[in-house]
C-alpha positions in Angstrom: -11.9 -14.3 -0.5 -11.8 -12.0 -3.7 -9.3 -10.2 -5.8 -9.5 -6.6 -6.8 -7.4 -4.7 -8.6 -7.4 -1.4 -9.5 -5.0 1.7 -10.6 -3.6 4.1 -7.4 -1.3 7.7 -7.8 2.0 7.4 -6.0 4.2 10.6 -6.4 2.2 11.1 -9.4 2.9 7.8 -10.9 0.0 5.4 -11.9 0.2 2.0 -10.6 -1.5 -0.9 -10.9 -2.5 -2.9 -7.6 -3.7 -6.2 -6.4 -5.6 -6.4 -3.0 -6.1 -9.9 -1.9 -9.5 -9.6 0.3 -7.9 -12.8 2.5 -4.4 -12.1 2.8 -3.1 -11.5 6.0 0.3 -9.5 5.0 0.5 -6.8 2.2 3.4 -6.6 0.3 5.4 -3.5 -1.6 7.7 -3.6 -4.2 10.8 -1.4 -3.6 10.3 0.8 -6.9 6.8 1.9 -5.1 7.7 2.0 -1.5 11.0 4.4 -2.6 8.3 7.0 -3.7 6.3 7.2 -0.3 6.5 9.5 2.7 7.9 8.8 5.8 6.4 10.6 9.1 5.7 10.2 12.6 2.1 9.3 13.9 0.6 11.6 16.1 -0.3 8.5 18.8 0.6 5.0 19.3 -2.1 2.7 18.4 -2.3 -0.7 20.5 -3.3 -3.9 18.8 
């Protein structure tokens, strides 16, 4: 599997990112994930 990275907008803060096509977790550093919204989904969604 590939590599991509590319630039995202959090809280109007450019980031740089690294997808890994194959990886079957996805991580976030803390200084990132601090700057996100929290809310409740509208339905559950079953795996």
């Amino acid at each position: 599997m590939g590599r991509v990275r590319a630039n995202v907008v959090v809280a109007e803060r450019n980031c740089w990112t690294l997808f890994d096509t194959g990886a079957r977790n996805t991580y976030v550093v803390q200084d990132i994930a601090s700057l996100l919204p929290i809310f409740e989904l509208e339905r559950v969604e079953s795996v």
